[in-house]
C-alpha positions in Angstrom: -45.4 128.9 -78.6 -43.8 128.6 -75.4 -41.2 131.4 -76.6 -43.7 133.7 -77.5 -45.5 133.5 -73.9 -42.1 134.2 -72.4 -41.6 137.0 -74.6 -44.9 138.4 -74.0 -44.5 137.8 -70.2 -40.8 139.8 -69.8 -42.7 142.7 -71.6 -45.0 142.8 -69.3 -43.0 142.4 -66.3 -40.9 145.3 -68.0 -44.2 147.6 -67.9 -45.1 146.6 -64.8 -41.8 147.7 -63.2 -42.4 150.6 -65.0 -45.5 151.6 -63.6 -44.8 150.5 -60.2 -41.9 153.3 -60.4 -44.6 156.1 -61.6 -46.7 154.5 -58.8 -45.1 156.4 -55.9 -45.3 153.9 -54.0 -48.6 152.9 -55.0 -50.3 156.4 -53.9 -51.1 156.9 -58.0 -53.8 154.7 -58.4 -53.7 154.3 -62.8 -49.6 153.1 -62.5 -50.8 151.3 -59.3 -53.1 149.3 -61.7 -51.0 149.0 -64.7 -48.9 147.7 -62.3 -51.1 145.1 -60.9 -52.5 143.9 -64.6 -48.3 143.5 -65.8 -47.3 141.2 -63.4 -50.7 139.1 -63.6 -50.3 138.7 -66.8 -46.5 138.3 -66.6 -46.8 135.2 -64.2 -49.8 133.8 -65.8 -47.8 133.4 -68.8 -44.4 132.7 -67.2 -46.3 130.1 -65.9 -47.6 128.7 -69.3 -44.3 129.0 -70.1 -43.1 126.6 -67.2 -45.9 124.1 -69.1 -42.8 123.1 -71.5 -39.5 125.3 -70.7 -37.5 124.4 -67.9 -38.1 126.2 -64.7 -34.2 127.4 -64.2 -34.0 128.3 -68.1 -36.7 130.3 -68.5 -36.6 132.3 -65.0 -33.2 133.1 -66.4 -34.1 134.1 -69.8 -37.3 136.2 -68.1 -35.0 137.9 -65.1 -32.1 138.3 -67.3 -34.3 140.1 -70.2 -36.3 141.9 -67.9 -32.9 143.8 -65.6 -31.7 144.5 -69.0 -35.0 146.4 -71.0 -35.6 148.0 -67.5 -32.2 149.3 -66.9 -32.3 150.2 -70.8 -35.8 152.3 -69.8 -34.4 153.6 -66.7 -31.7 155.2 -68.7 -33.3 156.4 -71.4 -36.8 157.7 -69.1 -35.9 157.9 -65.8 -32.6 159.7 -66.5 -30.3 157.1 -64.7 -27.3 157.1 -64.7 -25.4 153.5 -66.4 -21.3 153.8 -65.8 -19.0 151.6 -67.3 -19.3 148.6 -64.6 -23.0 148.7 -64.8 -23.1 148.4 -68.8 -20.5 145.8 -68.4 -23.0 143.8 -66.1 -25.7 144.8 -68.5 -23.5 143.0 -71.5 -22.7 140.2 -69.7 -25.9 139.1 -69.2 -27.0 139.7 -72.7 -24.2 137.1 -73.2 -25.6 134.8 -71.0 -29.4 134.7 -72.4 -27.8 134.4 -76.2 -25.5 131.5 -75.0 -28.7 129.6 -73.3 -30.6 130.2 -76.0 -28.0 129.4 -79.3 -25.7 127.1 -77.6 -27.7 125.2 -74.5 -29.7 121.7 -75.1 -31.4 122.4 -71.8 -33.7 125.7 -73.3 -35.8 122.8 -75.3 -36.0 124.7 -78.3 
């Protein structure tokens, strides 16, 4: 279950970020919101995760995930612009959640 609340918790870290860009700096008040409600939720269950993953594996799981699916929206949405170097990055650490989660003991799963 743990798992599931970390999955659910990068998601909504992922549409927070979102929003807080739509938020213009926080002079929209709807993305300001949506804003406010992701990251709740995203700690509150980060923090359920904590209940049974290790601290420094799931922070890197959650802030690996999260750069990745928000640098995959800000291409795709926001137009930005991902060269060579940067999908590089972005591919490495894919590679470093998929070898913590199929190869490490310490991700308790």
């Amino acid at each position: 279950m743990a798992y599931l609340y970390l999955a659910v918790a990068i998601i909504a870290e992922v549409i927070g970020t979102t929003a807080m860009k739509l938020s213009d700096g926080f002079t929209r008040p709807v993305p300001s919101a949506v804003t406010a409600v992701g990251y709740g939720v995203a700690f509150l269950l980060l923090s359920w995760t904590l209940r049974s993953v290790p601290v420094g594996i799931a922070y890197a799981i959650w802030s690996g995930a999260g750069i990745v699916l928000i640098s995959a929206i800000g291409w795709v949405w926001f137009k930005q612009v991902l060269d060579l170097p940067a999908l590089a990055g972005l591919g490495l650490i894919l590679a470093g959640i998929l070898v913590i989660n199929l190869f490490s003991k310490s991700a308790g799963h």
